[in-house]
N, C-alpha and C positions, 0 to 999 in steps of 0.2 A: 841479699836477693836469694829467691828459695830454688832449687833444681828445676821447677816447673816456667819462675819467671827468667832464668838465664834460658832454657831450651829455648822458648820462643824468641829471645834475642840471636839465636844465632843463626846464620845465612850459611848456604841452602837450609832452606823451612821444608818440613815434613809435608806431602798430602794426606787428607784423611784416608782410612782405611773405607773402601767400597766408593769411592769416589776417584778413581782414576783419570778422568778427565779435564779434571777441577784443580786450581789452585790453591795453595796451601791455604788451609784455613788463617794460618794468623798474617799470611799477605793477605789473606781479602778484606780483615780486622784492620791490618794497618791504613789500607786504601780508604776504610772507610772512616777510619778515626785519627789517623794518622799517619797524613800521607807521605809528611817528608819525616824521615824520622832513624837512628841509628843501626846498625845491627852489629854483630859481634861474629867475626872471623874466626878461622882455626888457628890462626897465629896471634891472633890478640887484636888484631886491628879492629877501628868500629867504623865501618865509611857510611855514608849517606843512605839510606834507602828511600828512592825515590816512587812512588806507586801511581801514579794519576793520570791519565792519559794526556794532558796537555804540557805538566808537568814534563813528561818524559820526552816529549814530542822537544820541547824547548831546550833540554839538559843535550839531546841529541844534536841536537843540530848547532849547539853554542859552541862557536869558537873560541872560548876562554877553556874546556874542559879538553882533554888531551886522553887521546888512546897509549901512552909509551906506558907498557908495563913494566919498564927501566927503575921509571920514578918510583921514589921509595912511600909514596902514597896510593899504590896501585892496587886495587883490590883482588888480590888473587884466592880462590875460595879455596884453595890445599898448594899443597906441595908438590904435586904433581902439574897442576895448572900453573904453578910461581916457574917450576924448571920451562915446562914448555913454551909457555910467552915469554920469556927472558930470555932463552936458550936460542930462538930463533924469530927473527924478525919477518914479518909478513906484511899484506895492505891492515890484516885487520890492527898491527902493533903500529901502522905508521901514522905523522901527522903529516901535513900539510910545512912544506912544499914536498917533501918527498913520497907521500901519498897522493899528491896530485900526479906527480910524473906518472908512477906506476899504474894508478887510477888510467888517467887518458890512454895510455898502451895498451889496455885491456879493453874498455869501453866496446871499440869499434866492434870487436869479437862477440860483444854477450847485448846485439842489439834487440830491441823484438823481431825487427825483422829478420835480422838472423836465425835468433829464436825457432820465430814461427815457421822457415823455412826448412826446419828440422823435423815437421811435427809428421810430415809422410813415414819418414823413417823412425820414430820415435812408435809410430801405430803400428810397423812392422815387427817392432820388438816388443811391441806389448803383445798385438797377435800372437805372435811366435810363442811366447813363453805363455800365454791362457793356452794354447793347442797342446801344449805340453804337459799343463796341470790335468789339461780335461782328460787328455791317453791314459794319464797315472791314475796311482793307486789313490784313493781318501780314506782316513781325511788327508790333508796335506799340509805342511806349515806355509804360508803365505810370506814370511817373509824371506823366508829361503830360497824359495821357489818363485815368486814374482816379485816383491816388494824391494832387495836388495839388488836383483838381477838387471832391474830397468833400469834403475842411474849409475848403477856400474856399466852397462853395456854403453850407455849415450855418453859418459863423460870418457870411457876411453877412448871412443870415436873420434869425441872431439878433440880429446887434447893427443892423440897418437897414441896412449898408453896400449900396450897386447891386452884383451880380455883374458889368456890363458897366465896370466899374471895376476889375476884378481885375489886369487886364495892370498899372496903376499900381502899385496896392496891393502886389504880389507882386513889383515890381521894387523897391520898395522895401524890403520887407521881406529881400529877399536881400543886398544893401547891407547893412541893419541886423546881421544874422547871420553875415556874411562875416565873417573877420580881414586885412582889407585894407589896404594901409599910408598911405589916406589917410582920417585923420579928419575933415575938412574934409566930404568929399564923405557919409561916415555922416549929418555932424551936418543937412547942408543935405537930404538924404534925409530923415531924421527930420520938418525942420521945412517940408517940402513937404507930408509927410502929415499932420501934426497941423494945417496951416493947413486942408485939404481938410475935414480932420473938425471946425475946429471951424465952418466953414461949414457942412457938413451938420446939426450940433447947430441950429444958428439955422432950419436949414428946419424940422426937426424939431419946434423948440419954437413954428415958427407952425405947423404941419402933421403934429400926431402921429400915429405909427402903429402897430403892436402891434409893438414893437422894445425892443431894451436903451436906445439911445441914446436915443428916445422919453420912455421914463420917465425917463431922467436927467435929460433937459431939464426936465420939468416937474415929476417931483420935487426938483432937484436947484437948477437955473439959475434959475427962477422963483421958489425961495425964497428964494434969494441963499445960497444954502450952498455953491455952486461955480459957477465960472466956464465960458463957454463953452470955451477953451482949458484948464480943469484938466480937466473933460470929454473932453476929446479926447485930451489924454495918455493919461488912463485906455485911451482908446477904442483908443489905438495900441497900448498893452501887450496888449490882449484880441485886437486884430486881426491882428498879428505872433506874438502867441504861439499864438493859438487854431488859425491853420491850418498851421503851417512847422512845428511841433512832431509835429504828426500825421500831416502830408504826408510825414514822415521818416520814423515809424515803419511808417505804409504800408507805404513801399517797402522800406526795410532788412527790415520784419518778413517782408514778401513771400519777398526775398529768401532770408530765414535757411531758410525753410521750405522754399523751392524746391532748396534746401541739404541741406535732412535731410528727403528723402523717407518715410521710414518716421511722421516726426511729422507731415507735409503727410496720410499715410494715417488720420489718426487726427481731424484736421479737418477733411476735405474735404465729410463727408455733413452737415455745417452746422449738427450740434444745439449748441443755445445755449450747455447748461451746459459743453460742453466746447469749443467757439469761446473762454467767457467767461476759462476756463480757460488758454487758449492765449493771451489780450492778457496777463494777468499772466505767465507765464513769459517771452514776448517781452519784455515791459517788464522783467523781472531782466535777461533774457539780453544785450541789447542796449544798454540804459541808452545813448540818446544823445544826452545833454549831454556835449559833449566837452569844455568848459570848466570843467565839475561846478559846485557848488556854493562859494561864495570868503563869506567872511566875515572879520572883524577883534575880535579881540580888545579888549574895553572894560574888564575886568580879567584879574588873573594868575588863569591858571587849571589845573589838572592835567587829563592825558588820557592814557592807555595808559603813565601813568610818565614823561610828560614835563611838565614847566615851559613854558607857553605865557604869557610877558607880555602884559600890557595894550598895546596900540599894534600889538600882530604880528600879519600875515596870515595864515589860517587858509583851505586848500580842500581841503574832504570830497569826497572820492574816489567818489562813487555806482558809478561803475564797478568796483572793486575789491570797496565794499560788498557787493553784487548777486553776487559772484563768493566770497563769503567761504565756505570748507566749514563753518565749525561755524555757521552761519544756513543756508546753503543744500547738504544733501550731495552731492557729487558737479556741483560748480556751474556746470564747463565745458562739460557736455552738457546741450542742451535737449530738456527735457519738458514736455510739454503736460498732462500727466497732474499733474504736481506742483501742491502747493498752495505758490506764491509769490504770494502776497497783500500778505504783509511786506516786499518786496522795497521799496525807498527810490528807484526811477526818479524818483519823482515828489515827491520830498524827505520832512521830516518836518518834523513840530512845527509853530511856530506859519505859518512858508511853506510849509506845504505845498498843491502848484498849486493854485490855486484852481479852473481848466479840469478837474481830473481823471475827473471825474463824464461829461460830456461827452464828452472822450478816449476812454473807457473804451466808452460806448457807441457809439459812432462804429469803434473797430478792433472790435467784439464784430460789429456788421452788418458789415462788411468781411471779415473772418477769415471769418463764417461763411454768405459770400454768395458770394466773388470765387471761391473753390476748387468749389462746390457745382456756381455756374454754367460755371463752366468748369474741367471735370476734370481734363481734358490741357493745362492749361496750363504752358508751360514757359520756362526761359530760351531766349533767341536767341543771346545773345554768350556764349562763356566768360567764365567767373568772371574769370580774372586782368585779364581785359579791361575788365570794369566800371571806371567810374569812382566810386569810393568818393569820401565828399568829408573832408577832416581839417581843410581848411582853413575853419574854419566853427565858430560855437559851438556847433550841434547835427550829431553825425554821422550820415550817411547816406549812400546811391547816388543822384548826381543825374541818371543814366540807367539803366533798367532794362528794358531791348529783350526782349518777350517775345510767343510766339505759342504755338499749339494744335491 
């Protein structure tokens, strides 16, 4: 095999240059020529690649495949990501039954209604922080300045964390999501933040406050059902995922829009149903988990006409899914108008995000506030210029220099 046919074998796959928004070229090759089919890891492993929207939809939701990054057929795409899912167990490392307990203990917390009941305050902080942009100087970086600020401010609300703590939190979290070549420095990140929070649990459980952590303390620590430090892993999953995940689609979504001005014309006058409209299409069109979805086979199983053993690594493609013509027609241009409700951004079956509810309302006031308030708002830097990020499990633009 020549350098060119091993590059396209190997997982994460490149995007093309001047297409940012877009899928790797040879995932969208595989998708369409081949859709279940091998790829080749940093350590040598070849797991599954699965690309087909129904395909993924099934892989996900099967209970014969197993999320334990333990198993020694687990698809970890580096060394960095092998330390950190093995190093610490969360919902997304668990199965069933012990990710049902911890599943149901969360639920009640991340309901819509809950959700939604968030959303007065969630438009307080997005106010707050456009009145801020608009005082300031331009151009301004957006993600600096609003895109990162919003689900750091909502999720420390929610789960207790201090906002004046964020510089920590959010350096660590970048650590966390990086694909870095030192796991050493992931895992001692990791266990800087989880010592932080389970200290804060202990303030907590002498000092409750109308918080996530709060209740867990005293439901949870005070019964002896969980630990101060199982607590706090929890708390790290929710804190790392709840704002870096959102902080990305911010800005990428931002961005896409800023992209296809005729769709930016179609959101900008802020009505809800069709903001709400615009988060789901963004979430097909962009899907940025760049690491997608990795699972392991716990028995032999069929999928698209192939033999997938028990033991073998398995990573659904969300990207390609989200892109699939017979789920979504016409899948490369984005509409705001389309119903992609169905789209798998946010996985399916029994993982699927627990955050999503929250997510959902969080870009819905974003989408349908940032463009209202500010009409003329525009990129600063040409496109080719952004810094897109790939080297990252979620992909996004980690600068998005923009004025009005």
């Amino acid at each position: 095999m020549d350098d060119d046919q091993a590059s396209k074998r190997r997982f994460p796959m490149a995007r093309a240059a001047g297409r940012p928004f877009d899928p790797a070229p040879e995932l969208l090759r595989r998708a369409a020529e081949d859709p279940v089919s091998r790829v080749k890891l940093w350590d040598g492993g070849t797991p599954w690649l699965i690309t087909r929207y129904e395909d993924v939809r099934t892989i996900l939701a099967d209970p014969r495949v197993s999320v334990d990054a333990t198993h020694p057929g687990f698809p970890h795409t580096n060394a960095v990501s092998k330390a950190r899912d093995t190093g610490m167990k969360t919902l997304m490392q668990m199965d069933a039954p012990e990710h049902t307990v911890q599943r149901r203990l969360l639920t009640p917390e991340f309901t819509v209604r809950k959700m939604a009941a968030l959303r007065p305050r969630i438009q307080r902080i997005v106010d707050d922080l456009l009145d801020g942009m608009l005082d300031g100087p331009k151009p301004v970086d957006l993600v600096a300045a609003f895109a990162l600020p919003v689900p750091s401010l909502v999720i420390c609300e929610l789960l207790g964390v201090p906002y004046t703590d964020r510089g920590f939190f959010q350096e660590v979290a970048r650590t966390l999501v990086m694909d870095e070549p030192d796991p050493e420095r992931a895992l001692a990140a990791s266990e800087e933040l989880n010592a932080y929070l389970e200290e804060l649990v202990l303030r907590k459980n002498a000092e409750p406050a109308e918080d996530l952590l709060s209740t867990l303390a005293i439901e949870q620590f005070r019964t002896g059902a969980m630990s101060p430090r199982e607590i706090a892993t929890l708390g790290q999953l929710l804190l790392v995922a709840g704002h870096d995940t959102t902080a990305g689609m911010i800005a990428l979504g931002t961005a896409a829009l800023l992209a296809n001005p005729d769709q930016l014309d179609l959101v900008r006058d802020g009505d809800p149903a069709r903001a709400a409209g615009a988060v789901e299409e963004l979430l097909r069109y962009l899907s940025i988990t760049h690491t997608e979805a990795r699972r392991v086979a716990r028995e032999d199983l069929e999928i698209g006409g192939r033999l997938i053993r028990a033991g073998e690594g398995i990573i659904a493609a969300k990207n390609t899914a989200n892109r699939d013509p017979a789920a979504f027609p016409d899948p490369d241009t984005v509409d705001v108008r389309r119903e992609a409700r169905h789209h798998v951004a946010f996985g399916h079956g029994r993982h699927l995000c627990l955050g999503a509810p929250l997510a959902r309302v969080e870009l819905q006031v974003v989408y349908g506030t940032l463009f209202r308030r500010i009409p003329t708002l525009k990129a600063a830097t040409p496109w080719e210029e952004l810094p897109f990020d790939e080297n990252a499990v979620f992909y996004t633009v980690r600068e998005l220099p923009v004025t009005w």
